[in-house]
C-alpha positions as CSV (number, residue, x, y, z in Angstrom):
1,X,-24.4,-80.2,118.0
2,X,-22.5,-77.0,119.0
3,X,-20.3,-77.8,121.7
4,X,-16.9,-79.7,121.1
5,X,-17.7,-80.2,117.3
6,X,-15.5,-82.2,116.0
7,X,-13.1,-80.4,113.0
8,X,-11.8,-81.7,110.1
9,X,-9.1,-78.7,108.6
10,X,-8.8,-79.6,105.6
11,X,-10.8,-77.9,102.5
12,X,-14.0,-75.7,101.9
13,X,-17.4,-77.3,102.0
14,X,-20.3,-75.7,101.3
15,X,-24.0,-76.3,102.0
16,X,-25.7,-79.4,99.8
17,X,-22.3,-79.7,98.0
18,X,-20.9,-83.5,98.5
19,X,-17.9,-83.8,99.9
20,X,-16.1,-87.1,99.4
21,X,-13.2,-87.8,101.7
22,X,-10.2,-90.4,102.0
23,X,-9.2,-90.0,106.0
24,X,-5.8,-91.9,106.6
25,X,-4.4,-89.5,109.0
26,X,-4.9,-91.7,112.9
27,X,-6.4,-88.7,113.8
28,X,-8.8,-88.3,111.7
29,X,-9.7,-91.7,111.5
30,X,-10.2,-91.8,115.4
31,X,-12.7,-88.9,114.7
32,X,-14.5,-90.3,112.0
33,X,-15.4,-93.5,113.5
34,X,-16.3,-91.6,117.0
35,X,-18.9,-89.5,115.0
36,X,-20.5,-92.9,113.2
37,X,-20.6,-94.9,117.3
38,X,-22.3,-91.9,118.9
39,X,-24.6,-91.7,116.2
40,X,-24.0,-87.6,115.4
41,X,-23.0,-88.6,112.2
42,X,-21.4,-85.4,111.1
43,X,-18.2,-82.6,112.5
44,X,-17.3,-79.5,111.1
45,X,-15.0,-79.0,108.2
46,X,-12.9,-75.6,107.5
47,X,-9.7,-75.0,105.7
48,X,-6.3,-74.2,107.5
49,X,-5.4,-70.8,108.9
50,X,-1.3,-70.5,109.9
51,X,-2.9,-68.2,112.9
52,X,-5.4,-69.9,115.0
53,X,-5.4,-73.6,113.4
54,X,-8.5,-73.2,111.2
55,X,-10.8,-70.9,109.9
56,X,-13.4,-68.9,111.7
57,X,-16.4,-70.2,109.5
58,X,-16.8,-73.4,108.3
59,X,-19.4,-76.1,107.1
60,X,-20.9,-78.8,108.9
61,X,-20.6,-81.8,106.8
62,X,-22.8,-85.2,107.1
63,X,-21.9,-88.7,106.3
64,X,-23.7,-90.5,104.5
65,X,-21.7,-93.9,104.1
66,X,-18.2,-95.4,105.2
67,X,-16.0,-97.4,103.2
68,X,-13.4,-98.6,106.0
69,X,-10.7,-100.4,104.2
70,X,-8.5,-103.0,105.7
71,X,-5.7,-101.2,106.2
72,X,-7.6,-98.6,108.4
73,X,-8.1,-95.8,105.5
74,X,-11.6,-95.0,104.8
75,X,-13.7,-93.4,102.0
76,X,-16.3,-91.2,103.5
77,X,-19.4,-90.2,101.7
78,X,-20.7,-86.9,103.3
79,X,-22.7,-83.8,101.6
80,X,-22.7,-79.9,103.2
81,X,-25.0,-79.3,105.5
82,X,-25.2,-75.8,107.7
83,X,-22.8,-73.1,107.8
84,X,-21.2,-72.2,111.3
85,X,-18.9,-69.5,112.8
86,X,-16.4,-70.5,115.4
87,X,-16.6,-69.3,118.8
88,X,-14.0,-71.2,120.7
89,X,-11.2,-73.4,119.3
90,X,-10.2,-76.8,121.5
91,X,-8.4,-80.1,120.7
92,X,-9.1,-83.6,121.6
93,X,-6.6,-86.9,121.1
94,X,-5.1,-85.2,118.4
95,X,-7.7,-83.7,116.3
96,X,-9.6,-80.4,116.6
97,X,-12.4,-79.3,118.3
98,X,-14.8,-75.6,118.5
99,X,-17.6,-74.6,120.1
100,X,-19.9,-73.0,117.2
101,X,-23.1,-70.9,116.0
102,X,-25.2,-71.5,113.6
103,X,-25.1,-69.3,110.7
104,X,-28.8,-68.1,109.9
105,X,-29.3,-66.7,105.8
106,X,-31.5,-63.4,105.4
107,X,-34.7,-63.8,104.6
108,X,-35.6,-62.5,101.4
């Protein structure tokens, strides 16, 4: 998954490190429940930048369980996975996209 990765700006993740979420925006719901039907299971997350929309680096975060709640809110379960650097920014029905690289650590 590097092309048209789904992004949620919001806050910094970091590899390993759960993340738990409550997504109420339509937006993000939208996104959310498009990652769980294709079966990817996980989009980007990076915090906000006034400039370009969000952050050059970010974290690619995993779900592990949905809570979807009547109303349409859900509480999402997800824990940092890989580390990424942004190549090319996009948008799709409302929410943010990228195009990314994987972010290698050296080897000690």
């Amino acid at each position: 998954l590097t092309k048209n990765v789904p992004m949620f700006v919001c806050t910094m993740a970091y590899p390993t490190v759960p993340c738990p979420l409550h997504v109420f925006e339509p937006r993000y719901r939208l996104m959310i429940r498009r990652s769980m039907e294709t079966g990817t299971k996980q989009f980007g997350m990076c915090i906000s930048d006034s400039q370009n929309g969000f952050a050059d680096y970010g974290c690619m975060l995993q779900i592990r369980n949905v809570h979807f709640l009547p109303d349409g809110r859900s509480v999402v379960d997800t824990i940092g996975g890989k580390r990424f650097r942004v190549l090319q920014r996009g948008m799709k029905d409302g929410y943010c996209t990228a195009d990314i690289e994987y972010l290698e650590d050296v080897k000690v």
